[in-house]
N, C-alpha and C positions, 0 to 999 in steps of 0.2 A: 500592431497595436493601435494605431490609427485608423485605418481599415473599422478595428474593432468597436471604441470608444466613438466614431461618427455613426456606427452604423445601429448603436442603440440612443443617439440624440436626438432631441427636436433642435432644430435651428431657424431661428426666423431671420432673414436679411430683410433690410431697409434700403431703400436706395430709389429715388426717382425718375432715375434712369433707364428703362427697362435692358440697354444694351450690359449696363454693369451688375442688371441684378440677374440676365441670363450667362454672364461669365461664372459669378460666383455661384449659381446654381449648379452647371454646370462641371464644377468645379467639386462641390460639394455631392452631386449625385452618382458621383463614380466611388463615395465610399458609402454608397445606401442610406447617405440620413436624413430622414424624415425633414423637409426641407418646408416652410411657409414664406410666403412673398409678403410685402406692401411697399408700396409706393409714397405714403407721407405720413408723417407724424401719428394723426388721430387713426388711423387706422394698423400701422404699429404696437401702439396702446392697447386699442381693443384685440389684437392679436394675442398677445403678451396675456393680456388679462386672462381671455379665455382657452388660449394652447399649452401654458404654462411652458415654455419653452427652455432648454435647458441652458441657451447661449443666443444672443444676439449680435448681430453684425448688422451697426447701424452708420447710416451715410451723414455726414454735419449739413451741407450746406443744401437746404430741401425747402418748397414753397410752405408756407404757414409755419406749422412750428419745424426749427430747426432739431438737427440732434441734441447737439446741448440740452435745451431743456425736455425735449421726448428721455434722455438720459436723467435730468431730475426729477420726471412727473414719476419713471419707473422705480427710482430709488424712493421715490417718497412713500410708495404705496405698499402696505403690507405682503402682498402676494405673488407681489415684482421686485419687490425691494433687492432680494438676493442674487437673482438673474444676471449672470458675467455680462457687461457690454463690452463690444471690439469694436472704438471708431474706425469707419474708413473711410478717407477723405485725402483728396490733389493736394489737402492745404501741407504745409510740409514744415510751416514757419513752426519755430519753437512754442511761442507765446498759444499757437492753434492744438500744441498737441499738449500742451499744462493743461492747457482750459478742458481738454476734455476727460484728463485724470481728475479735475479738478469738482466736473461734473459727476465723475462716478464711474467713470470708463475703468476695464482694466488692460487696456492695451492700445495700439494705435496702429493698426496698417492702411502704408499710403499707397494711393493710387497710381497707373496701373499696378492692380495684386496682380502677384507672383504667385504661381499656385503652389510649389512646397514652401513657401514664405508663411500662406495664408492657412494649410491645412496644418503646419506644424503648431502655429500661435493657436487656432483656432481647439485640435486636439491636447494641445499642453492645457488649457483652462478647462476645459471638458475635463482632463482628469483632475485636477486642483479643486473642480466642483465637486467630482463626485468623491475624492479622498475626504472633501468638508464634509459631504453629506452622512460618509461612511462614519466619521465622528464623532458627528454630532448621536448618530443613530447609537453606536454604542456607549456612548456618554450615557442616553436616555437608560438603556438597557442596564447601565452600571449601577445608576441609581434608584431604577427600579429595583431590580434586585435587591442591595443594601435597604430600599424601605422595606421592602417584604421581607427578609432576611431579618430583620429588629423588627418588625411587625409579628413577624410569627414566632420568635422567642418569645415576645409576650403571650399571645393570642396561645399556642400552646399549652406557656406554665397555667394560664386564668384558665384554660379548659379542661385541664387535669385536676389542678383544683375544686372549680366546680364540680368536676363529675365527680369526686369523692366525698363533697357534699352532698351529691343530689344520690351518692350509694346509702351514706347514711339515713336523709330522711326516706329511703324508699324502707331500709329496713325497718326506722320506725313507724309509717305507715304500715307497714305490711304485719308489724307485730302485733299493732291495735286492732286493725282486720283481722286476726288469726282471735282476738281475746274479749271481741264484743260477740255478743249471741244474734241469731241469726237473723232475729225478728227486731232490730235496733234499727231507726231510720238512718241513722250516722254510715252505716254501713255501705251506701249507696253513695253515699258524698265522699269519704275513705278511698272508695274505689276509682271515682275520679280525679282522686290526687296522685294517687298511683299509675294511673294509664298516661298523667302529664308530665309525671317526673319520669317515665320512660321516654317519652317524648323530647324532652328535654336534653335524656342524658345521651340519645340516637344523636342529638344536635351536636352536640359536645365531642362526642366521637367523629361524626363530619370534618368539626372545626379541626380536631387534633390529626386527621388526614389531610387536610386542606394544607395545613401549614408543614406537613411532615414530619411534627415530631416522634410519630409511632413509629418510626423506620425500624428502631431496635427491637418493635414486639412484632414485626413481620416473620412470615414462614417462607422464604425464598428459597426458590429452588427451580428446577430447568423443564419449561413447561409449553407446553405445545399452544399456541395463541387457538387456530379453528378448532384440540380438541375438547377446550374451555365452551367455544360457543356451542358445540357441539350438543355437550351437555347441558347447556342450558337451552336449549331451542323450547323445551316443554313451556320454563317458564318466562319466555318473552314470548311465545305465543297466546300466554292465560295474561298479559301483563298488558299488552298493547289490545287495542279498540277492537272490536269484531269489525268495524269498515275497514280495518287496515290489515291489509296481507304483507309479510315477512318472507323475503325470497334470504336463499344463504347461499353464498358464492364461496365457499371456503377451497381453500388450498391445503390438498389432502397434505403431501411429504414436505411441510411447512416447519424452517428449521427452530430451534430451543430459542425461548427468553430466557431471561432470570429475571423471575416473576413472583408476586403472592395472588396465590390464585382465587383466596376471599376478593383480594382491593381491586384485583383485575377481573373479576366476575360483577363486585359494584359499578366498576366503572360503567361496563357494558349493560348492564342494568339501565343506569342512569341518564346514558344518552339514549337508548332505544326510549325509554319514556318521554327524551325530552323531543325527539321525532314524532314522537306519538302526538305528543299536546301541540305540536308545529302545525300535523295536517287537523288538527282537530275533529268537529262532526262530519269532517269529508270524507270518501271513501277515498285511499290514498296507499300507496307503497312504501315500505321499508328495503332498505337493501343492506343485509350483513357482508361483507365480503372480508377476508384474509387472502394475503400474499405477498409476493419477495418485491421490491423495489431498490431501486439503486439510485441512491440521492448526489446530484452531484451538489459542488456551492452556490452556484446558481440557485440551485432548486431548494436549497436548507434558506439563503438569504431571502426569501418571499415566505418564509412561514416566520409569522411575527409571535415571538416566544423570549423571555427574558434570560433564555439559554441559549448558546450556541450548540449545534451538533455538526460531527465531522462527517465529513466524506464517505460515505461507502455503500454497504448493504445496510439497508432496514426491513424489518417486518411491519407491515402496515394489517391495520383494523380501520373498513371503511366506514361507515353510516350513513346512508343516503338519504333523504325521506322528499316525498312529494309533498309538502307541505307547502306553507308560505316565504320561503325566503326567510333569511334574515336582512336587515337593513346594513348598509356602509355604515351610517353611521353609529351603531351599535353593535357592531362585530366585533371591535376589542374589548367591548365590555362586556360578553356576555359568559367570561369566566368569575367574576369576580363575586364576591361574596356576596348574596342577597339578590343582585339585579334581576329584575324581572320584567317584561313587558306587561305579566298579567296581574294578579291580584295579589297581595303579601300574604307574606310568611311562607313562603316553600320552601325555605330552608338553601342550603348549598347547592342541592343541583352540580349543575356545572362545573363549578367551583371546588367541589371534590373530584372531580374527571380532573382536573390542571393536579388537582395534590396528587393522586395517586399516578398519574404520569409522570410528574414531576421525580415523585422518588423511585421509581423506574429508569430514569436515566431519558424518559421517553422525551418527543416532540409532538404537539399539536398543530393541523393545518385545519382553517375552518376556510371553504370557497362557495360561497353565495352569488342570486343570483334569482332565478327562479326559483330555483329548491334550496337545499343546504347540504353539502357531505362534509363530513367532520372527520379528518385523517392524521389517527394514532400512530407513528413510528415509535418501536421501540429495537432497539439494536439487539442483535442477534448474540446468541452464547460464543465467544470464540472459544476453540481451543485453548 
């Protein structure tokens, strides 16, 4: 387990000494963790600042700035502040090892380190960071969920509502249109009331996918994911750009979802558009591909999703596109209701890709970069 938890850490050691920073190195490099040196204070800091380090092991008694305070420059600062410190220092007197709890330490090993002394303390706070970390992370996810969860009880009932307003005035628009003569200029303005309250009421149906509350008016049933794309190849090839070619990688003997095969044909609809508009006037690729994957937790805990999924087999839907990338820092926001990079009003987009996954049982992985591919699990039919 040590072994393990070093050999996914950053560790920067401090020490002016280069003989006791190539012990601890040393020390530290037989369980592969990512290891940074410095020798004084201000360069410490700027280590810290820019390696984000997962654990420090810092020496006290050093030219210019001491540990002591290199320990409160790092607690002070937003980006450091969390960083486990481990003094390690010859001083042994009591009042030496207060002062440096006092400064923000969470531990103290004294000189010479002992190496299962120093690899035990050192992997005991490595996992105490990252159980905090794992916490905090589902805290956020907790309450995310619960806003969206009251979010979309309302955002639902207002959009069921609405649309049966927006059923009503279509049918009274539509009965004046049926009951003015042909040659009435109102007729032409009529018409455009009616092509917005379809617009409208398209919107409205978005919302009530987005949030899931259509679950009950789904047709679910056991459904082949490539013979879905299959069938649609005609019309994402009439859908997406003439500069852009659509290669399909699909996996012929690809086993059952439980699926509705309208929400899961919008979906894929809706991301191939939104590749489309990524590579824009360029000439550029699409890649459709289906097939079996085997998620372990590892691989489920790096897809950022307000749901957990377990272990096993999933069926994946890929999307690749040659496009521009997406940004870091808009990658978590590029499900959410309205966001856009480009111009308003496009409606959900995206955002109904997350609803109808979402009532799927399904998960989303978005990995950027140069391009963008957007990877749909959805769990397979068991027995």
């Amino acid at each position: 387990m040590n072994d393990n938890i070093i050999s996914k850490s950053k560790i920067l050691i401090v020490d002016d000494q280069p003989v006791n920073l190539s012990i601890l190195f040393d020390y530290l490099d037989k369980h592969k963790g990512r290891i940074f040196l410095a020798q004084n204070g201000q360069k410490a800091l700027e280590l810290a600042e820019s390696k984000k380090p997962d654990i420090i092991i810092l020496d006290i008694m050093m030219p210019g700035i001491d540990g002591y305070e290199v320990c409160k420059k790092l607690k002070s600062q937003e980006n450091t502040g969390e960083i486990p410190v481990i003094f390690m220092s010859a001083l042994t007197e009591t009042e030496h090892i207060v002062k440096g709890f006092e400064a923000g330490g969470v531990d103290y090993i004294i000189k010479p380190v002992q190496y299962q002394e120093a690899i035990a303390r050192i992997s005991t706070h490595l996992k105490i960071r990252s159980m905090e970390m794992e916490r905090r992370q589902m805290d956020m996810r907790l309450k995310s969920a619960e806003k969206f969860e009251s979010l979309g009880v309302m955002a639902g009932g207002v959009a069921h509502n609405f649309n049966n307003m927006l059923s009503k005035a279509l049918g009274y628009a539509e009965l004046t249109l049926m009951t003015l003569p042909e040659d009435r200029p109102e007729k032409k303005n009529i018409k455009k009331v009616i092509e917005a309250i379809h617009r409208a009421s398209d919107l409205t149906k978005e919302m009530i996918t987005y949030t899931g509350a259509n679950i009950f008016t789904l047709s679910m049933e056991h459904v082949n994911l490539s013979r879905i794309v299959k069938e649609m190849q005609e019309l994402i090839d009439s859908t997406v750009s003439k500069k852009h070619r659509v290669i399909y990688e699909l996996y012929e003997n690809i086993p059952f979802i439980h699926g509705d095969v309208s929400q899961i044909s919008k979906l894929i609809k809706n991301l191939i558009i939104n590749a489309s508009e990524a590579i824009g006037d360029n000439e550029g690729t699409i890649t459709v591909k289906t097939g079996i994957i085997e998620c372990t937790e590892e691989y489920l805990s790096s897809i950022n999703t307000l749901y957990d999924g377990d272990e096993g087999l999933y069926i994946y839907l890929h999307i690749k596109d040659t496009g521009c990338g997406i940004g870091e820092d808009i990658r978590d926001k590029i499900f959410e209701p309205f966001f856009t990079t480009k111009f308003l009003g496009r409606g959900l987009g995206l955002s109904v890709v997350q609803g109808i996954v979402r009532i799927h049982h399904g998960l989303i992985k978005v990995s950027t970069g140069e391009h963008t591919l957007i990877e749909i699990l959805f769990p397979p039919v068991t027995a």
